[in-house]
N, C-alpha and C positions, 0 to 999 in steps of 0.2 A: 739206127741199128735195125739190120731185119728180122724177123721170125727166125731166121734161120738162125742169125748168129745168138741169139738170147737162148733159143734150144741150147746150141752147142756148149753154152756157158752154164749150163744147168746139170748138175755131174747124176742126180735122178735118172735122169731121160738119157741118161748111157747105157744102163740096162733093163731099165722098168718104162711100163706106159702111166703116167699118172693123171690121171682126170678126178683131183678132189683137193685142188684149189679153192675150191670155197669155204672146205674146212682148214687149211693151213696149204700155202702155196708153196713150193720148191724152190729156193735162194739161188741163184745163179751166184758162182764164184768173185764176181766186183762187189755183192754186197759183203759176204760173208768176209772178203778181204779187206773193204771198208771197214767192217765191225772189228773184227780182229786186229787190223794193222791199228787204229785207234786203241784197242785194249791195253795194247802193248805200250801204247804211247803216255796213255796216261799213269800205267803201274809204273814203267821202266823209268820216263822221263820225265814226264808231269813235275813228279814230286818235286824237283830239285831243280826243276825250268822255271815255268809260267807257274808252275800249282798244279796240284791235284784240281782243286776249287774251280782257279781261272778257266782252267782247261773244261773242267764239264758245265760251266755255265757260259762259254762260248759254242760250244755243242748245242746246246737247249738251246741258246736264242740263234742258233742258224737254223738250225728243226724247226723252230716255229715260224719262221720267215718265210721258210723253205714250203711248210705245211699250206701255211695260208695263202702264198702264194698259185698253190695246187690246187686250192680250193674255189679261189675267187676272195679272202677274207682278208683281213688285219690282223698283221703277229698279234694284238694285243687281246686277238679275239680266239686264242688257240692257245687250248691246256695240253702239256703233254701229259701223256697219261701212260700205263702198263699195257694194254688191251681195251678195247668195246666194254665189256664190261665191267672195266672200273670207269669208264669214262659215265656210263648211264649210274653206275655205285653213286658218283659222286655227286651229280647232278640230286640224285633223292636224297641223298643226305645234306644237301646244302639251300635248299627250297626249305622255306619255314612255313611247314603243315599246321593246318588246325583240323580237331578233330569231324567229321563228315567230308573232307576234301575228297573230290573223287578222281581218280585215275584210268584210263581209259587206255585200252591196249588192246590189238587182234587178238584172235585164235592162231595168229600165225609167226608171232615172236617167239625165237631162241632162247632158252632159258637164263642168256643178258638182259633180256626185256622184259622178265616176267617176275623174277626171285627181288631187284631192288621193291620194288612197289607192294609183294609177301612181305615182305621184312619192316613195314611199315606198318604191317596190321595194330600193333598196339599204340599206336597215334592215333588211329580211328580213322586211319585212312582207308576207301573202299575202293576196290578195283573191279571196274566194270570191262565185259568182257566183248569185245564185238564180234557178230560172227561174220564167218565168211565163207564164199564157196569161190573153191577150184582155186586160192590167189587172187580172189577180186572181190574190192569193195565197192559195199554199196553207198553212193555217196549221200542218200536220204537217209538211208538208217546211219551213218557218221554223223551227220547233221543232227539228229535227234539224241544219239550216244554223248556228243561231246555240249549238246546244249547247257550242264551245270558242270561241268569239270574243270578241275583246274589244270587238269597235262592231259595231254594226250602221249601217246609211246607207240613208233609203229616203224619196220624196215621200209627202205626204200626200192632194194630187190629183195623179195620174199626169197629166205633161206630155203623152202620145202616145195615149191613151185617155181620160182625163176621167175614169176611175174615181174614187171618193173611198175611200182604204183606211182599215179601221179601226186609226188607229194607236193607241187605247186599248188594245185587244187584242192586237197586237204587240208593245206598250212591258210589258206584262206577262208575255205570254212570255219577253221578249228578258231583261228584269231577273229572272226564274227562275233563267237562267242567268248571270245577274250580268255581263251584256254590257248596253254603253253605246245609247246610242239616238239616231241623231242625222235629227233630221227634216228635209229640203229641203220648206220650209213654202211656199214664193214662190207657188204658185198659189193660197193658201187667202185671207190675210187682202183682204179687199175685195171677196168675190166670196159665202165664207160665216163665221159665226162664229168665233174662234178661242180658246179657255180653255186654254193649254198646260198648266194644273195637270189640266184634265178628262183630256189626253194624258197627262203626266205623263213625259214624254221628257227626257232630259239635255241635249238641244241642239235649237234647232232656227233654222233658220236662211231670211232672207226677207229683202225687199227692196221699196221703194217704188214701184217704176216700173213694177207690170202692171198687178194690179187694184188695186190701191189709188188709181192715177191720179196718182202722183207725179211728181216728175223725177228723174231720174236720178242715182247717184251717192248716193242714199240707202240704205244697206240698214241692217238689224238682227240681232241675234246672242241669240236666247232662250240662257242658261246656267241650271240648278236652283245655288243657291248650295250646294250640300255639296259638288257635283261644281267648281263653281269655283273656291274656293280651294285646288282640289290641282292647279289647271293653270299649269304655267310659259310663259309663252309665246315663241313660237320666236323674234317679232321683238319687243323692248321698247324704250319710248320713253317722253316725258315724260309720257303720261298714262295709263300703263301702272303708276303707280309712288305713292305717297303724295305724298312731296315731293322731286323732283325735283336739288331742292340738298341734300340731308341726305347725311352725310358715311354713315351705315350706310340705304341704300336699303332700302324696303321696298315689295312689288306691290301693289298697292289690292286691296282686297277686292271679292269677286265676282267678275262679267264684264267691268266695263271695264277691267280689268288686259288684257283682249287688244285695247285700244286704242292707240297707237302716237303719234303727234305731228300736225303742223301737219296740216288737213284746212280744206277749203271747210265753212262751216256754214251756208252759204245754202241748200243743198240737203235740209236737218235741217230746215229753216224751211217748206219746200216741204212735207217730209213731213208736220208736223202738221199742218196744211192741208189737205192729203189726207185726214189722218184724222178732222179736224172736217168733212169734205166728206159721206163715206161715212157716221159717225155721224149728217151731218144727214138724209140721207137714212133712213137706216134698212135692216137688214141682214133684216126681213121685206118690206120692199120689193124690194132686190134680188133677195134669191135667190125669191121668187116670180116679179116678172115675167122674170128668167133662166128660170126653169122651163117659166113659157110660149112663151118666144122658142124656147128648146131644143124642144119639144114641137113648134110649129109647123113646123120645120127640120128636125127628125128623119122627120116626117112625109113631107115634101115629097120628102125623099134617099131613102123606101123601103129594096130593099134593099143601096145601097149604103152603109149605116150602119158603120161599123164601132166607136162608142163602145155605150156600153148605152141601151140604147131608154127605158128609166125613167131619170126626172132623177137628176145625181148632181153636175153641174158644167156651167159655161159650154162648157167644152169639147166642142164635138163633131168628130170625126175620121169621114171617109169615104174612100172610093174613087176613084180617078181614074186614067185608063190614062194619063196621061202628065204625074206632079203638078209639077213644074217649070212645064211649059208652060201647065197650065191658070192657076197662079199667074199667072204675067208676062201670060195672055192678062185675068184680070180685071182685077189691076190698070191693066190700059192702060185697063179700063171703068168704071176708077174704084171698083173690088171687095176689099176688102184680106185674104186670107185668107194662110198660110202651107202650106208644102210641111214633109214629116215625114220625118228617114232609116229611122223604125222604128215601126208601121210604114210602107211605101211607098206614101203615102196623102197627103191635104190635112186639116186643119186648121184650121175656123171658132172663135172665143172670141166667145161671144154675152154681154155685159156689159147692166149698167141702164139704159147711154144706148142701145142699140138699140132698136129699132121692128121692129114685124111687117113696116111694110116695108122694110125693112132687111133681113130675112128674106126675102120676096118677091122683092126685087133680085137676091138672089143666087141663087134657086129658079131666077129666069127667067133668067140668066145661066147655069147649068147646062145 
């Protein structure tokens, strides 16, 4: 598929310029058709065909075949999940803390990375905090952060900078010191390649609805299966379990033991679709013309740049004396960008269905 024709499939980009994919992406009409035409299948016909039942747990297990396949992983090694942030929920609640465990996390996680590891304060769990400058770590002070920790927690493109960190190099540090590794991936798949074996992280955690161009309500759960079958999970349910009626219960093997019960799988439907969208396109398509769109844009901002001037991500972050207002003032011009708490800046996500002039729109809008 080209650029062009994934635009034209995208009914957004018929009368608005949107650059803020990386907060939630624009569906192009095969998935939302996908989603839909499944809905229907399962209320209308399910019932009284295959099942209700049948039917959504043939969905899940082509999603996660589908997933892992996208990833580089094994179905066995893929939770599905609602969003990024239950996929990191779940992960903290399914690790068996003792009180002093330390947790390790940037200055520069979205508050999916921040509030599970809060909500563990009366465990006695600590969360120590790394800092950072501009999007970049330093990998001696990582080194000496995660030397008693038991997880580590950190994006692999920085939501607030666009950075792309190396989490190869991290996941090896971190596992020196035999601390866990749990990646908030939501900005990677769709936008650049993903092989979590190349990572080699124990978790990581992502969702359908940015760059991938899903809908909503789909997310997924990378677990390494050595590290999965030591995790009890916090909330279990029927598909949490082998068989469900068996009088001595047992978890299923791998990650979708931190799967839980009755869910919409029309939204699972949506996501492969998404990922047969993106693969049809092609992931040297995208992140090149991302590269140029970025390059074009960065250019035009001079120096109120604030992401790195060399391509690294769709992401670009700048300056603005007053980013709330400029937000609500493009959007009124039809501009779609977002405002940032950290830092106190705006936020363009330049994706594959944008155009130079798309680019140009919002130059001259500046």
């Amino acid at each position: 598929m080209r650029p062009e024709d994934l635009r034209a499939s995208i009914p957004v980009c018929d009368h608005d310029v949107y650059f803020n994919t990386g907060a939630s992406g624009p569906a192009p009409r095969p998935v939302v058709d996908a989603t839909t035409d499944f809905q229907e299948h399962h209320e209308f016909v399910a019932p009284v065909a295959e099942g209700a039942y049948p039917a959504a747990f043939e969905v899940f297990d082509e999603t996660r075949a589908a997933v892992a396949d996208f990833l580089g992983a094994a179905p066995e090694e893929i939770a599905l999940t609602e969003s990024t942030a239950d996929g990191i929920a779940r992960v903290a609640a399914a690790l068996d803390w003792s009180p002093g465990d330390v947790v390790v996390r940037t200055d520069l996680e979205h508050s999916a990375g921040v509030i599970p590891w809060w909500n563990l304060r009366d465990r006695g769990v600590e969360v120590h905090v790394l800092e950072t400058e501009a999007g970049r770590i330093d990998l001696d002070e990582l080194a000496d952060a995660v030397a008693d920790a038991r997880l580590l927690c950190l994006n692999s493109i920085t939501w607030n900078y666009g950075t792309r960190l190396p989490i190869a190099d991290i996941v090896d540090i971190a596992h020196e010191q035999d601390t866990l590794v749990l990646v908030d991936g939501v900005q990677s798949p769709g936008q650049v390649p993903v092989d979590v074996g190349d990572w080699g992280a124990d978790f990581v955690a992502a969702a359908g609805h940015k760059w991938l161009l899903g809908p909503w309500g789909a997310g997924f759960l990378y677990v390494d299966r050595e590290v999965a079958d030591d995790l009890t999970p916090g909330v279990a349910g029927y598909r949490s379990v082998v068989d469900p009626g068996a009088l001595d219960l047992e978890l299923t093997a791998g990650a979708p033991r931190l799967e839980v019960g009755t869910t919409s799988p029309a939204p699972y439907r949506g996501l492969t679709e998404a990922i047969d969208i993106v693969e049809s396109v092609g992931y040297d398509t995208i992140t090149d013309r991302i590269e140029r769109l970025t390059d074009r844009l960065k250019d035009g901002l001079g120096d109120r740049l604030l992401s790195p001037r060399p391509y690294e991500s769709g992401l670009v972050t700048f300056t603005a004396e007053d980013p709330e207002a400029l937000v609500d003032r493009l959007a009124d011009e039809g501009i779609h960008i977002r405002s940032l708490p950290y830092p106190d800046a705006v936020r363009a996500s330049v994706h594959v269905f944008n155009t130079a002039g798309d680019v140009d729109a919002l130059l001259d809008a500046l």
